[in-house]
N, CA and C atoms as a LAMMPS dump frame, in Angstrom:
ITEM: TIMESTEP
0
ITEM: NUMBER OF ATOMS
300
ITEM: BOX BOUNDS ff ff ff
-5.0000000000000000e+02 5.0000000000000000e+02
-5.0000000000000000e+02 5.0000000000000000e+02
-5.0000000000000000e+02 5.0000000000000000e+02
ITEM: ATOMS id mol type element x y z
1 1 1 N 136.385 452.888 248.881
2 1 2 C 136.984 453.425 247.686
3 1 3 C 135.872 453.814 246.718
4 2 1 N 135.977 454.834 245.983
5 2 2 C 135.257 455.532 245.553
6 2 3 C 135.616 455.509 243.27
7 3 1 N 134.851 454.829 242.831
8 3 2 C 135.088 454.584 241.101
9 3 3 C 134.667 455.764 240.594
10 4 1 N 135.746 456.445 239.834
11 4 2 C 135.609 457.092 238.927
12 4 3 C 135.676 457.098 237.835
13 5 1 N 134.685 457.72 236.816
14 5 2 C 134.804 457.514 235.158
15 5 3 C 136.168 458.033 234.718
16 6 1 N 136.536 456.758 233.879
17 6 2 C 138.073 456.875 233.266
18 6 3 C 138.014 457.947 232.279
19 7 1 N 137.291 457.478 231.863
20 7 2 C 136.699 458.6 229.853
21 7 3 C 136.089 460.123 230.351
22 8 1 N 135.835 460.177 231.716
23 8 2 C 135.23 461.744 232.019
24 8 3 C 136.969 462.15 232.515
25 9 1 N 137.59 461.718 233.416
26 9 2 C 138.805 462.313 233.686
27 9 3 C 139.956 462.646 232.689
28 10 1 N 140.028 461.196 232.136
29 10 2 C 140.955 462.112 230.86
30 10 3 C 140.507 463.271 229.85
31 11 1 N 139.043 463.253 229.611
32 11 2 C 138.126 464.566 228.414
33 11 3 C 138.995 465.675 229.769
34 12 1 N 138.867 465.668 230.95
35 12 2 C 138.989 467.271 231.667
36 12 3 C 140.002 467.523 231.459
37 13 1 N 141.147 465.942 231.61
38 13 2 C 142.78 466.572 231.661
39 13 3 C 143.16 467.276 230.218
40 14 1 N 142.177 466.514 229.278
41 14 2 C 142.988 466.946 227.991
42 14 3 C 142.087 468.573 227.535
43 15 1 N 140.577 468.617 228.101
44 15 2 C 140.378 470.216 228.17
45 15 3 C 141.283 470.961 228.611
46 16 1 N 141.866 470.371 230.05
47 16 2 C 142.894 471.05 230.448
48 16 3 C 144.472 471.687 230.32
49 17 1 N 144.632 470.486 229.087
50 17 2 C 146.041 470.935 228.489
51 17 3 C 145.656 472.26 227.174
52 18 1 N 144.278 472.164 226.96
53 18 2 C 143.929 472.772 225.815
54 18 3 C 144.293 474.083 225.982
55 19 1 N 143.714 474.591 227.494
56 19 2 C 142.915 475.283 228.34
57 19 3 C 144.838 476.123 228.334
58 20 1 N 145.905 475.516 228.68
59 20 2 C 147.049 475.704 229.163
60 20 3 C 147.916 476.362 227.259
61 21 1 N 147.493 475.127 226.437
62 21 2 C 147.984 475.756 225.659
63 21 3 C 147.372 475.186 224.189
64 22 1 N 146.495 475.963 223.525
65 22 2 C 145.273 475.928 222.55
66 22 3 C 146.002 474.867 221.579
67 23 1 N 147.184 475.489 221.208
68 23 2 C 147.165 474.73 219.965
69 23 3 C 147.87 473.823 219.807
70 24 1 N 147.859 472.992 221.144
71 24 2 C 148.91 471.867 221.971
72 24 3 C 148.402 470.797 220.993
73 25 1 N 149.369 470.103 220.627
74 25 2 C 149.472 468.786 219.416
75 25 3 C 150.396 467.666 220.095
76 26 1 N 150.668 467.927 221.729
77 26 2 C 151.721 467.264 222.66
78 26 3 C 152.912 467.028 222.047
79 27 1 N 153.238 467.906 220.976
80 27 2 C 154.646 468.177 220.926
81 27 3 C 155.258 469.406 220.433
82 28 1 N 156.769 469.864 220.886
83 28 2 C 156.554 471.087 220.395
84 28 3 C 157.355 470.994 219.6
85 29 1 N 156.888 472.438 218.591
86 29 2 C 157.523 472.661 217.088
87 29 3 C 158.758 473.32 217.355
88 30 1 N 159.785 473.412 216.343
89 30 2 C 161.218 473.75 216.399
90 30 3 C 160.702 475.096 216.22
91 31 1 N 161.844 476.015 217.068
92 31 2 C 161.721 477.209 217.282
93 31 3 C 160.262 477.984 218.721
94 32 1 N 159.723 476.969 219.046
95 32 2 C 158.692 477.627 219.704
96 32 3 C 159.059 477.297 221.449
97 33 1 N 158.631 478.492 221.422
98 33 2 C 158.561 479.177 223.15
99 33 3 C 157.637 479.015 223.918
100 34 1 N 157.849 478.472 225.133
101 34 2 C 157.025 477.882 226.033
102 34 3 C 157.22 478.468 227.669
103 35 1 N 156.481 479.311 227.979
104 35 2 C 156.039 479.574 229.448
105 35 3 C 157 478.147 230.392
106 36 1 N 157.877 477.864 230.726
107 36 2 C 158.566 477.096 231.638
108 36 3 C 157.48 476.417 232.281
109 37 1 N 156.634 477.273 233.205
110 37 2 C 155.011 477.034 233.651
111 37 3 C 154.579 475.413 233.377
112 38 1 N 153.977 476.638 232.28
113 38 2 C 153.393 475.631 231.647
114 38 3 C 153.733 474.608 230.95
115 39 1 N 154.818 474.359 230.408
116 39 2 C 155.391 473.673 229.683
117 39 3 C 155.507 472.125 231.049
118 40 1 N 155.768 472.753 232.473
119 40 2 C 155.895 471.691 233.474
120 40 3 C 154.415 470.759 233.672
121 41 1 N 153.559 472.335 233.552
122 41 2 C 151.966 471.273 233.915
123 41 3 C 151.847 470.801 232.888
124 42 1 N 151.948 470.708 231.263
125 42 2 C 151.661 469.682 230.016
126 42 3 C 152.608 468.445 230.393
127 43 1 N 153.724 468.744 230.669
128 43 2 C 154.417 467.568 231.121
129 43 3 C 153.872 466.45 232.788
130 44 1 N 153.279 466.74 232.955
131 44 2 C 152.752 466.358 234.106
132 44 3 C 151.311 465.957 234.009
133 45 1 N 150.346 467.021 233.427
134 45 2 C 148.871 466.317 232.921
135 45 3 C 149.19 464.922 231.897
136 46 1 N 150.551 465.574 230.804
137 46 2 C 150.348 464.028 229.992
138 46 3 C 150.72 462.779 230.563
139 47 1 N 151.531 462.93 231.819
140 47 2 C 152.639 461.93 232.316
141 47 3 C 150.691 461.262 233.202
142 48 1 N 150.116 461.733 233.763
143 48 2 C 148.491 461.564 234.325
144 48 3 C 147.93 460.256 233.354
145 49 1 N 147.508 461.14 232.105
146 49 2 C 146.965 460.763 231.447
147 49 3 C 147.513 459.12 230.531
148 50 1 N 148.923 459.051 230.519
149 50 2 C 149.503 458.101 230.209
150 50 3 C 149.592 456.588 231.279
151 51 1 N 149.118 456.828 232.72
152 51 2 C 148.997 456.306 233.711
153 51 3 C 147.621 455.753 233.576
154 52 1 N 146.923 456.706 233.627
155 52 2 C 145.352 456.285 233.551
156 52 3 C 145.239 455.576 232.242
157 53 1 N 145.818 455.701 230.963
158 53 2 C 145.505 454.621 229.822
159 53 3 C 146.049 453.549 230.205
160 54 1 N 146.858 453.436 230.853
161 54 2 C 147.592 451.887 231.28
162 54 3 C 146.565 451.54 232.207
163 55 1 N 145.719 451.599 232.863
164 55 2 C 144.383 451.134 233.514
165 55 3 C 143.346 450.061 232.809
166 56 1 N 143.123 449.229 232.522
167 56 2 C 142.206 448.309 232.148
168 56 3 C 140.621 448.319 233.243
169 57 1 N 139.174 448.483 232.49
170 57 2 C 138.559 448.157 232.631
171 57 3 C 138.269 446.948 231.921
172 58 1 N 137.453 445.794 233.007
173 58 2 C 137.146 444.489 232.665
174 58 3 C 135.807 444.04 232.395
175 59 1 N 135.293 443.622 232.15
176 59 2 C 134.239 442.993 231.796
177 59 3 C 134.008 441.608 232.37
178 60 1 N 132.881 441.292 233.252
179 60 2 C 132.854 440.039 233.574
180 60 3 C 131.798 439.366 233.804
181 61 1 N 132.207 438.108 233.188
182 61 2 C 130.851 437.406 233.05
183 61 3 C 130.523 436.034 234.117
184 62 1 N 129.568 436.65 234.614
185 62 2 C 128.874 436.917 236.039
186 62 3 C 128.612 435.015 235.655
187 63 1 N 127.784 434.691 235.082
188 63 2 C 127.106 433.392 234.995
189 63 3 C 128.818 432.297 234.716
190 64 1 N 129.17 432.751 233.453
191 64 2 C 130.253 431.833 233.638
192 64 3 C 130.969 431.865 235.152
193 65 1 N 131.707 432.63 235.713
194 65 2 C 132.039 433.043 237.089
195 65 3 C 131.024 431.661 237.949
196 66 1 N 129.924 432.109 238.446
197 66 2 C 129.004 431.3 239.291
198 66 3 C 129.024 429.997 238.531
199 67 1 N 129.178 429.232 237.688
200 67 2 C 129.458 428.217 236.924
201 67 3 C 130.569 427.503 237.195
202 68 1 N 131.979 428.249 237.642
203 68 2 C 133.305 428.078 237.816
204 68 3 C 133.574 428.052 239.612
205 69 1 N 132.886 428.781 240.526
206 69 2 C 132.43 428.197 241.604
207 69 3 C 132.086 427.146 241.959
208 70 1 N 130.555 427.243 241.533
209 70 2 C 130.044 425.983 241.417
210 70 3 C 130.733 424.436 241.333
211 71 1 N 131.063 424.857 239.858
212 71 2 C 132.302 423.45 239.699
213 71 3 C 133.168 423.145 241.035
214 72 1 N 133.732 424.204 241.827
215 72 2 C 134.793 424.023 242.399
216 72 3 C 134.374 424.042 243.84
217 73 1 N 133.169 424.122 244.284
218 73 2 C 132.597 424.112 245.56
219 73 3 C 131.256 423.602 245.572
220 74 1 N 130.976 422.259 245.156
221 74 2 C 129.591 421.748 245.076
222 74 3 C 128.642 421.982 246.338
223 75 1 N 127.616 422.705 245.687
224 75 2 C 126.417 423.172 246.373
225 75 3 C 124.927 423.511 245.78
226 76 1 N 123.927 424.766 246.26
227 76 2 C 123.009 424.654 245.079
228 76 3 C 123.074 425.91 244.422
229 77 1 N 123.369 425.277 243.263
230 77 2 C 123.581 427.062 242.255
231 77 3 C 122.753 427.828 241.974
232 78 1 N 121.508 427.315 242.191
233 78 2 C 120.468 428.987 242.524
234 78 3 C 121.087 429.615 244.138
235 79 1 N 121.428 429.094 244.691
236 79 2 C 121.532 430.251 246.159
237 79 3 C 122.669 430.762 245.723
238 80 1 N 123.948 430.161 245.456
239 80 2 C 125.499 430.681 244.842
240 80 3 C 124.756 431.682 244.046
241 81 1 N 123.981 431.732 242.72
242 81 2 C 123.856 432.726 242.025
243 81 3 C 123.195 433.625 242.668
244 82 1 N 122.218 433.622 243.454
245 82 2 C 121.247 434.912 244.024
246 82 3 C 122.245 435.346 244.616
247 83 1 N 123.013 435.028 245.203
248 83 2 C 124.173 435.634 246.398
249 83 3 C 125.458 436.305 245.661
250 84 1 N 125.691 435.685 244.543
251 84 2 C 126.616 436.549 243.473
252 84 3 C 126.233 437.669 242.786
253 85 1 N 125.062 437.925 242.163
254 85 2 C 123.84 438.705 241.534
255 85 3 C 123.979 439.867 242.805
256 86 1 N 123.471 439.437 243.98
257 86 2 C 123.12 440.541 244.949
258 86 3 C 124.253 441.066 244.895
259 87 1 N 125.789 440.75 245.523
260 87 2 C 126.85 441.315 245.531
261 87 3 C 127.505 442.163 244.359
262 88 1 N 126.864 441.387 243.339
263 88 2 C 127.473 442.308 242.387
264 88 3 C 126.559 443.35 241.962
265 89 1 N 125.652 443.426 241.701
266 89 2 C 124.14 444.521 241.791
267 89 3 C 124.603 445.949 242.752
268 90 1 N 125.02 445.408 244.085
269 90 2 C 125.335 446.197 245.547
270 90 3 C 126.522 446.924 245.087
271 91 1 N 127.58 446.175 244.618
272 91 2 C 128.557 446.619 244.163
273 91 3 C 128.648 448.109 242.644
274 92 1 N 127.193 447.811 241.642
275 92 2 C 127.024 448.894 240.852
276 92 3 C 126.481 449.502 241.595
277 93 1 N 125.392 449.94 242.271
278 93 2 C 124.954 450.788 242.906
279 93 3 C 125.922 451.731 243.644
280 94 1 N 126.372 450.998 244.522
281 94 2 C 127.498 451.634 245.22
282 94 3 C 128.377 452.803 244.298
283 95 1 N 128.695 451.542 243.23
284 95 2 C 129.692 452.845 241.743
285 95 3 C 128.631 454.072 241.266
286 96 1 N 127.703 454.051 241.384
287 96 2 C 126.296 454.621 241.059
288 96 3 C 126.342 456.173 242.085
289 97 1 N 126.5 455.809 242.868
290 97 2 C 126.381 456.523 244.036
291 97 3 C 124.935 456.633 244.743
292 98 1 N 124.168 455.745 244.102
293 98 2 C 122.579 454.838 244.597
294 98 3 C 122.558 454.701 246.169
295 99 1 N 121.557 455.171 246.764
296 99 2 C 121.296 454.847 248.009
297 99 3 C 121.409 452.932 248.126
298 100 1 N 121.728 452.431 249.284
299 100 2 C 121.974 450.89 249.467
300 100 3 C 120.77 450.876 250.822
């Protein structure tokens, strides 16, 4: 599986509604006329974009983590940590698109 930037995909979708209709405010004003079209792809880029905000990126902290192991599988916590560190290191790279 392949990570993509959340904050680069929604900037394109919402260039893209721009792109569809300039002076799009995602709602429309009384009296105004809309291409059927288009009116389906704004309804559909926003329905996207409302999906992808319900997405959480996490933050995690690596030492507490190996700490909470530790506790729960007594062993020696320098090798647990070098071995957590590597995996997770392997794991940015990988998001990186970094040779491994």
């Amino acid at each position: 599986m392949k990570l993509i930037d959340k904050d680069i995909v929604l900037a394109k979708i919402e260039r893209r509604m721009q792109a569809l209709h300039p002076t799009n405010t995602h709602q429309m004003q009384v009296g105004e006329k809309m291409d059927r079209d288009v009116l389906m792809w704004l309804n559909a880029l926003t329905w996207v974009k409302n999906v992808l905000n319900i997405l959480e990126v996490k933050e995690v902290d690596l030492e507490k983590e190996i700490d909470i192991y530790y506790n729960w599988l007594p062993g020696r916590r320098d090798d647990i940590a070098i071995i957590a560190k590597h995996f997770f290191y392997l794991g940015l790279k990988t998001q990186k698109g970094e040779e491994i």
